[in-house]
mmJSON file of the N, C-alpha and C atoms, coordinates in Angstrom:
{"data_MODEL":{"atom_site":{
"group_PDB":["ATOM","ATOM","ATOM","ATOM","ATOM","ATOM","ATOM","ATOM","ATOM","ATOM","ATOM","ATOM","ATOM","ATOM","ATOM","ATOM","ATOM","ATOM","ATOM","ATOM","ATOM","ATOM","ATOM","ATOM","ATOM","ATOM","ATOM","ATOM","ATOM","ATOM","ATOM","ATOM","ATOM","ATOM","ATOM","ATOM","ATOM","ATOM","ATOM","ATOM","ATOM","ATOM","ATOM","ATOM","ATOM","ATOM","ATOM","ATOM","ATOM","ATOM","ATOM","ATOM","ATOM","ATOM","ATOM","ATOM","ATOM","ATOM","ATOM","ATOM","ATOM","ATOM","ATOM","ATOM","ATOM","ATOM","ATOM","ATOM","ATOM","ATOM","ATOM","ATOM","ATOM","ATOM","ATOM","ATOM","ATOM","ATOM","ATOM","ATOM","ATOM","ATOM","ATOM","ATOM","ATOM","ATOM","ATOM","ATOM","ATOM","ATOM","ATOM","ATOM","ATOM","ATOM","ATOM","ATOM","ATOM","ATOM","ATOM","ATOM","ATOM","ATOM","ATOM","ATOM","ATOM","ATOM","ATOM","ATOM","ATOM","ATOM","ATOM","ATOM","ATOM","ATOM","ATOM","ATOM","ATOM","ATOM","ATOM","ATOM","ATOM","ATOM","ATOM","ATOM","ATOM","ATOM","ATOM","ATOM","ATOM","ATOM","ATOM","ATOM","ATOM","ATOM","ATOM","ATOM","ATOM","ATOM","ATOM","ATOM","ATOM"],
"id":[1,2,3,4,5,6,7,8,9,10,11,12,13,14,15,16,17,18,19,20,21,22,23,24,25,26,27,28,29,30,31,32,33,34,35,36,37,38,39,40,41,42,43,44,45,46,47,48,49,50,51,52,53,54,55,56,57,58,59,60,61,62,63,64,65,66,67,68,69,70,71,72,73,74,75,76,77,78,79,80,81,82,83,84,85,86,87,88,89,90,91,92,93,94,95,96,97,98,99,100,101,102,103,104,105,106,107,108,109,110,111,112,113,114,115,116,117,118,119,120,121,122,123,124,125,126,127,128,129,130,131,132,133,134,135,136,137,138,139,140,141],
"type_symbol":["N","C","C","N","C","C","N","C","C","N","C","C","N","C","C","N","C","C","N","C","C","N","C","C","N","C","C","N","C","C","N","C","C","N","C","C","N","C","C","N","C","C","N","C","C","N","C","C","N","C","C","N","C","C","N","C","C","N","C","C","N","C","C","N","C","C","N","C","C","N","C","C","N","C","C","N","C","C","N","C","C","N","C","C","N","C","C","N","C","C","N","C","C","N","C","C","N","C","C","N","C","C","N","C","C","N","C","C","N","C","C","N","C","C","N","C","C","N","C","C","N","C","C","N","C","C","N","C","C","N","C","C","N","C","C","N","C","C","N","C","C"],
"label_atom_id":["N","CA","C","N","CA","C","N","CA","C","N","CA","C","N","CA","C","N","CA","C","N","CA","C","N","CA","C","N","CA","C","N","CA","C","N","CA","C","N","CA","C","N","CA","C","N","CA","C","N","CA","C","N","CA","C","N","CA","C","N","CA","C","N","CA","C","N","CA","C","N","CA","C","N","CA","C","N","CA","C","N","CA","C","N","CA","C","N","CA","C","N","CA","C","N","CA","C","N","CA","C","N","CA","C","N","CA","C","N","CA","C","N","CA","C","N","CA","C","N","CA","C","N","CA","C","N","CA","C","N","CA","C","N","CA","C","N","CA","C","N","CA","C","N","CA","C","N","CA","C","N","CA","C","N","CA","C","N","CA","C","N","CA","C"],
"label_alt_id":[null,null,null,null,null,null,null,null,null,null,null,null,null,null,null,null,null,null,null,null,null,null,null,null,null,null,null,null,null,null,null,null,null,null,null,null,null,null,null,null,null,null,null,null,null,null,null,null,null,null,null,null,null,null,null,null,null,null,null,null,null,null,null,null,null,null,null,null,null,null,null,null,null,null,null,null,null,null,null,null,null,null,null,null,null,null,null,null,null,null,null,null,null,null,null,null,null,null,null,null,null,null,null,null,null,null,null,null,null,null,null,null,null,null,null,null,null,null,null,null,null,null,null,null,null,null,null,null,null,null,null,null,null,null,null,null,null,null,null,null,null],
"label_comp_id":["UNK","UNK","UNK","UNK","UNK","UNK","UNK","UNK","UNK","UNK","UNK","UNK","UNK","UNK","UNK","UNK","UNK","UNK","UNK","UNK","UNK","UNK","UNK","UNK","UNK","UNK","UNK","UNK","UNK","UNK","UNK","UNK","UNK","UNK","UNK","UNK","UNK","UNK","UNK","UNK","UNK","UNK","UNK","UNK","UNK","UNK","UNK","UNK","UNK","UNK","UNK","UNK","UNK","UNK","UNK","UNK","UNK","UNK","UNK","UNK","UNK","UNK","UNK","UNK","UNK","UNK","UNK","UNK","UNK","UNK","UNK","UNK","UNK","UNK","UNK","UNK","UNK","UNK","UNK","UNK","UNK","UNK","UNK","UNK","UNK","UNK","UNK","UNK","UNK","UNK","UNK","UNK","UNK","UNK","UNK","UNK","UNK","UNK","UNK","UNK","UNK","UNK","UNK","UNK","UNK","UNK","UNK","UNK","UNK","UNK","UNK","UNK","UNK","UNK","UNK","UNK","UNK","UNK","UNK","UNK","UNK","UNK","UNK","UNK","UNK","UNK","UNK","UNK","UNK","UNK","UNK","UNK","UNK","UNK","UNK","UNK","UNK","UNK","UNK","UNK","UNK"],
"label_asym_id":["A","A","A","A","A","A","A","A","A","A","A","A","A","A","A","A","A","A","A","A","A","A","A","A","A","A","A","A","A","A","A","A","A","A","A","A","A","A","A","A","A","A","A","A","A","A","A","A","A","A","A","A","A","A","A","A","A","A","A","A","A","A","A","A","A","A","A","A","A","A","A","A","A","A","A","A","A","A","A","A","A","A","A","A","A","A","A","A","A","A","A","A","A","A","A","A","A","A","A","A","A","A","A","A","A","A","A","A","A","A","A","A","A","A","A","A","A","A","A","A","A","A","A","A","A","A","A","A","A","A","A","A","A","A","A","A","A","A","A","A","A"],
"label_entity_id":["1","1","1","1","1","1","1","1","1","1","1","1","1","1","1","1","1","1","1","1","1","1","1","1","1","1","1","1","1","1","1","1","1","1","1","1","1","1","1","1","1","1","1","1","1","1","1","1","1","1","1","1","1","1","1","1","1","1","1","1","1","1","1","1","1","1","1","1","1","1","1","1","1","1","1","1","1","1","1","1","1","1","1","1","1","1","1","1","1","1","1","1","1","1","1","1","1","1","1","1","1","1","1","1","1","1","1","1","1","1","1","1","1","1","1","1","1","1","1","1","1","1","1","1","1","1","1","1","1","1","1","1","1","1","1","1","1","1","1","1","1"],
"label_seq_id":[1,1,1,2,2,2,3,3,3,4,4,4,5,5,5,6,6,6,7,7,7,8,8,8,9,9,9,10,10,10,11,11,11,12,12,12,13,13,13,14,14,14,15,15,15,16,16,16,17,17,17,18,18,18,19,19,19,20,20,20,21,21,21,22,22,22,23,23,23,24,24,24,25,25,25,26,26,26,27,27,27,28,28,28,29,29,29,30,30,30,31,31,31,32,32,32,33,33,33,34,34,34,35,35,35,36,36,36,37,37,37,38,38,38,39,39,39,40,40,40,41,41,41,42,42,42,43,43,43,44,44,44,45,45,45,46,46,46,47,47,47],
"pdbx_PDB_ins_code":[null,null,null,null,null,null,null,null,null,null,null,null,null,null,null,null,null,null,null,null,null,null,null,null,null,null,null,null,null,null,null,null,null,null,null,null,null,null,null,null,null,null,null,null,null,null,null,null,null,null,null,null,null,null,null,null,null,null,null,null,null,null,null,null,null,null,null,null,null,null,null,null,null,null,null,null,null,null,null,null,null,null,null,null,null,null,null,null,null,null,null,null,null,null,null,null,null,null,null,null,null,null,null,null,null,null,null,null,null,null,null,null,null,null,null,null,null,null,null,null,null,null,null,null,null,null,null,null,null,null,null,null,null,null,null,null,null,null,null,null,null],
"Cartn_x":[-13.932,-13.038,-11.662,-11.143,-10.29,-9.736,-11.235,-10.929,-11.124,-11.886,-11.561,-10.401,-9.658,-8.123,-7.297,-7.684,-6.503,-7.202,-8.367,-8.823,-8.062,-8.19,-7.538,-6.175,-5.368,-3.84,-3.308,-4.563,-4.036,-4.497,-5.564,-5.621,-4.555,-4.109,-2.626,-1.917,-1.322,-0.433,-0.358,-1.785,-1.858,-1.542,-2.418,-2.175,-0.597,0.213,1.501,2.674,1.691,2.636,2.483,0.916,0.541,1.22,1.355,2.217,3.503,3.89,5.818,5.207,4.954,4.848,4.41,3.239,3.116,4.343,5.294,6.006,7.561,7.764,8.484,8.605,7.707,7.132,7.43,6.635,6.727,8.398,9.529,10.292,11.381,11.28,11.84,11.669,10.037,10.044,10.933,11.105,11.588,12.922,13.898,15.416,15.322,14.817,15.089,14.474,15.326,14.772,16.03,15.512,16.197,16.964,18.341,19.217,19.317,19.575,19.489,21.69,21.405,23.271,23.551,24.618,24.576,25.708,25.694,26.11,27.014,28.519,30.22,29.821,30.229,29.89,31.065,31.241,31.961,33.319,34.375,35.378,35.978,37.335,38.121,39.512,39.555,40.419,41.803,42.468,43.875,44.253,45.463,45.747,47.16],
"Cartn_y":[-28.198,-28.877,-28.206,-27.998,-27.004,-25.888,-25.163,-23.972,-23.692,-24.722,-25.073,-25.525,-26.263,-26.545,-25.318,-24.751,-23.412,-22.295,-21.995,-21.309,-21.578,-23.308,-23.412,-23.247,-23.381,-23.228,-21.873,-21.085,-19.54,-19.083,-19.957,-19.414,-20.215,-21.361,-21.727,-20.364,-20.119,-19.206,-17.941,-17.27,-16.664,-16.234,-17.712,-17.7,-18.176,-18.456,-18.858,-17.479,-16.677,-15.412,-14.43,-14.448,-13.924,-14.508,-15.422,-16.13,-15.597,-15.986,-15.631,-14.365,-13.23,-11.769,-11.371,-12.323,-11.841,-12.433,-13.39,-14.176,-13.063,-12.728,-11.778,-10.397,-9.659,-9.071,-8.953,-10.331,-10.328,-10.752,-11.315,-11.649,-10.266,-9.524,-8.574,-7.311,-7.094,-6.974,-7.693,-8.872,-9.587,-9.14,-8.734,-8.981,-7.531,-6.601,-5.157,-4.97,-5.28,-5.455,-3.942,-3.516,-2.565,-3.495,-2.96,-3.591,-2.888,-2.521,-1.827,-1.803,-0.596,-0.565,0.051,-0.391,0.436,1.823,2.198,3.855,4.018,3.936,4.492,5.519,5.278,6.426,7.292,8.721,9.895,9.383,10.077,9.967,10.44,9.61,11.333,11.401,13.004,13.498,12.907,13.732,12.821,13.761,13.121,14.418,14.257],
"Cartn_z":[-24.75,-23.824,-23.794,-24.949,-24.883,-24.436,-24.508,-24.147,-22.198,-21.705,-20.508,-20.033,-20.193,-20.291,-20.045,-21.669,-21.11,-20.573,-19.817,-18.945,-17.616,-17.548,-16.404,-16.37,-17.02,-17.207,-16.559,-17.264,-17.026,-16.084,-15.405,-13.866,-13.0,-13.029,-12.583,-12.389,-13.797,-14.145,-13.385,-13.162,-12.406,-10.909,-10.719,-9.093,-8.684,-9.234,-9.421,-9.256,-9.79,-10.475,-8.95,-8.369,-7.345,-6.169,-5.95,-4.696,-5.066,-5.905,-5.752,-5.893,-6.363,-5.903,-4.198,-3.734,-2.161,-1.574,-1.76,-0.842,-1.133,-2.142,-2.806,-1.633,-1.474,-0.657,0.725,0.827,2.766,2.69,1.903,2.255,2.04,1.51,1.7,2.751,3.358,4.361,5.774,5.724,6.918,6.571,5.145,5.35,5.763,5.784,5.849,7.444,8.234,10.237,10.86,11.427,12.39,13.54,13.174,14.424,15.331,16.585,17.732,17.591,17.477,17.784,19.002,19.651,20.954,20.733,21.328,21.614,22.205,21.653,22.54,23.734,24.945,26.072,25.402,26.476,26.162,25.807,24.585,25.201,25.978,27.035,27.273,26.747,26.704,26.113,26.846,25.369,25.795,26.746,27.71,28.499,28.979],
"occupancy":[1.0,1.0,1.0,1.0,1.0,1.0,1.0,1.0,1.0,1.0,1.0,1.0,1.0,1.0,1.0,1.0,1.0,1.0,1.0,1.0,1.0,1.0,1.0,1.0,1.0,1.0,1.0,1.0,1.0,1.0,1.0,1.0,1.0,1.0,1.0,1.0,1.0,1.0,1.0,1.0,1.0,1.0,1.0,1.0,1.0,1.0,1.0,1.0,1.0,1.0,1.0,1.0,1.0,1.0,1.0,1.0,1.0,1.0,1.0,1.0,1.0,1.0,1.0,1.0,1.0,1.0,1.0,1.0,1.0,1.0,1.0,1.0,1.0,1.0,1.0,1.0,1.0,1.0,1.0,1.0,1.0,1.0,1.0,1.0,1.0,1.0,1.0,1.0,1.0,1.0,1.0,1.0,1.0,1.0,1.0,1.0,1.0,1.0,1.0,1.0,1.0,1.0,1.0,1.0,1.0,1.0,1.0,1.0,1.0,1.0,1.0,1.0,1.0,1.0,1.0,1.0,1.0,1.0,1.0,1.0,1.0,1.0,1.0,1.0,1.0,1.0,1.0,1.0,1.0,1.0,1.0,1.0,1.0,1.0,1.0,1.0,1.0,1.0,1.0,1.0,1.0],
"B_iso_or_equiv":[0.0,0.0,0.0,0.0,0.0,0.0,0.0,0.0,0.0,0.0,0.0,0.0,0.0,0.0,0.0,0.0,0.0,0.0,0.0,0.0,0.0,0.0,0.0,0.0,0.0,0.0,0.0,0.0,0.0,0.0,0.0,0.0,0.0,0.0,0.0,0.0,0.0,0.0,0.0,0.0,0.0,0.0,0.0,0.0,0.0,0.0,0.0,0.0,0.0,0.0,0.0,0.0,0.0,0.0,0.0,0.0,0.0,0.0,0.0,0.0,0.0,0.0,0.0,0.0,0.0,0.0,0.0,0.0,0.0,0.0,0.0,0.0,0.0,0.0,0.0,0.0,0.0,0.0,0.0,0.0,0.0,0.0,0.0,0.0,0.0,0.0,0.0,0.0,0.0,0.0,0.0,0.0,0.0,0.0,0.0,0.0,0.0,0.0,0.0,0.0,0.0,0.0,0.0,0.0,0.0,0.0,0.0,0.0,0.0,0.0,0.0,0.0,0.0,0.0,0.0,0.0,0.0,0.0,0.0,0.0,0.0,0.0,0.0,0.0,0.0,0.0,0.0,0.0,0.0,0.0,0.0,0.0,0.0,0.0,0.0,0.0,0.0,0.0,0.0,0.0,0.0],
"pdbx_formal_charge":[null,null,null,null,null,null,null,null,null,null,null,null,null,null,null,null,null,null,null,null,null,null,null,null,null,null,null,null,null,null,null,null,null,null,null,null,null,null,null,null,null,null,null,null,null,null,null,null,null,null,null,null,null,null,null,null,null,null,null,null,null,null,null,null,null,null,null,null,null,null,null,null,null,null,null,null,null,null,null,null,null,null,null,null,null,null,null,null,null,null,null,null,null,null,null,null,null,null,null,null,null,null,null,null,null,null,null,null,null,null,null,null,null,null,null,null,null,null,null,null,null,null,null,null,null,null,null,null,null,null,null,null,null,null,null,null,null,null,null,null,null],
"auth_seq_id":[1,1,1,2,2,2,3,3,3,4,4,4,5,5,5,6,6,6,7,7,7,8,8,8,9,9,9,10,10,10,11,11,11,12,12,12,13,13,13,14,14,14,15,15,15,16,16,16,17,17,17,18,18,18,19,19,19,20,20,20,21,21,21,22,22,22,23,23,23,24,24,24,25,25,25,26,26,26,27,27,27,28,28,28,29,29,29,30,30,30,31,31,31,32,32,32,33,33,33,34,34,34,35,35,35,36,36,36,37,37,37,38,38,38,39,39,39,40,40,40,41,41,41,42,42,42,43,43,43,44,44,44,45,45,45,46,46,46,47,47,47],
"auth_comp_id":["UNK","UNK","UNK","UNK","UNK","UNK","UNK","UNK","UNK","UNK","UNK","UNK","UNK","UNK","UNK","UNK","UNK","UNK","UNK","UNK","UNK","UNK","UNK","UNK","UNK","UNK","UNK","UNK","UNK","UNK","UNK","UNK","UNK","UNK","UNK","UNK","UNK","UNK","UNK","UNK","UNK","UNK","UNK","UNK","UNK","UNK","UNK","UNK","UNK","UNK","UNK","UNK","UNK","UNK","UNK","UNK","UNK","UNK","UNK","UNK","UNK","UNK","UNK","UNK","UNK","UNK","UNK","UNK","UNK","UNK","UNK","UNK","UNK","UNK","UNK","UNK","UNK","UNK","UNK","UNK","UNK","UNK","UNK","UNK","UNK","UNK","UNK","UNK","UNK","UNK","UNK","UNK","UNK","UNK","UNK","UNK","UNK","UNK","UNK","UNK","UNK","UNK","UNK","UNK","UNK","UNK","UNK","UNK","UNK","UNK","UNK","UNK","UNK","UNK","UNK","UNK","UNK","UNK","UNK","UNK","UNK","UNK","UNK","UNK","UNK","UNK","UNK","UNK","UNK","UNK","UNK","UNK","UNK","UNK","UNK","UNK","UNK","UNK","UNK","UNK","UNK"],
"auth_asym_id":["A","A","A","A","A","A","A","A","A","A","A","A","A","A","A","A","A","A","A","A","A","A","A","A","A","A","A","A","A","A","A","A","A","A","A","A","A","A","A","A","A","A","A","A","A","A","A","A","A","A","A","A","A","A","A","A","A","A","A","A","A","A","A","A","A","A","A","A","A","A","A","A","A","A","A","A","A","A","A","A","A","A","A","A","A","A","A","A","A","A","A","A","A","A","A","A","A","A","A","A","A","A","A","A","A","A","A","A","A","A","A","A","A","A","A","A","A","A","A","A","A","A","A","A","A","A","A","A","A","A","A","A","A","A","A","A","A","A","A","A","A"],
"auth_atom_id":["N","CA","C","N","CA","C","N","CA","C","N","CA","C","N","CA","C","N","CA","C","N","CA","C","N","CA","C","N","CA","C","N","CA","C","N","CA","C","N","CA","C","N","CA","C","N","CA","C","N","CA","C","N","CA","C","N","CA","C","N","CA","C","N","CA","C","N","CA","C","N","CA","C","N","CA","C","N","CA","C","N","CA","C","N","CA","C","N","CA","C","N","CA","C","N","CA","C","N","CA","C","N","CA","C","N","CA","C","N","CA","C","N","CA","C","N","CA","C","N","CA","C","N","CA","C","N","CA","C","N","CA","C","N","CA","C","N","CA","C","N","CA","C","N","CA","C","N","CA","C","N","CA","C","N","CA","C","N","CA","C","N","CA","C"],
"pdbx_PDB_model_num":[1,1,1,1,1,1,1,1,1,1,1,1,1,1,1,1,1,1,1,1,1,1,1,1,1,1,1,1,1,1,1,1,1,1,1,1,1,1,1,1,1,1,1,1,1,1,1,1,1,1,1,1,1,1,1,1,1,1,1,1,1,1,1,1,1,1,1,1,1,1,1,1,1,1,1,1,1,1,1,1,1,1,1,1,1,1,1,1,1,1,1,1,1,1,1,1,1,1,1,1,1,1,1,1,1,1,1,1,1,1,1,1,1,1,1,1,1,1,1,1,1,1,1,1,1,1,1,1,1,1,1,1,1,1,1,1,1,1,1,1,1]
}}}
């Protein structure tokens, strides 16, 4: 009985460890996004 107990514990543990690592993941994918910057036209010179 025991040793079922902490079989299960440590598959908790596991799957615990695996979620915050995939969510870890995809959430640092989402903060790292390409911003579109726009582009100063020519200058002109001083004159």
């Amino acid at each position: 009985m025991a040793q079922i107990f902490l079989n299960f514990a440590v598959a908790i543990l596991i799957t615990a460890f695996l979620t915050t690592a995939v969510a870890a993941l995809y959430g640092q994918d989402r903060a790292v996004q390409k911003v579109p910057v726009k582009a100063n036209g020519r200058r002109r010179p001083n004159t």
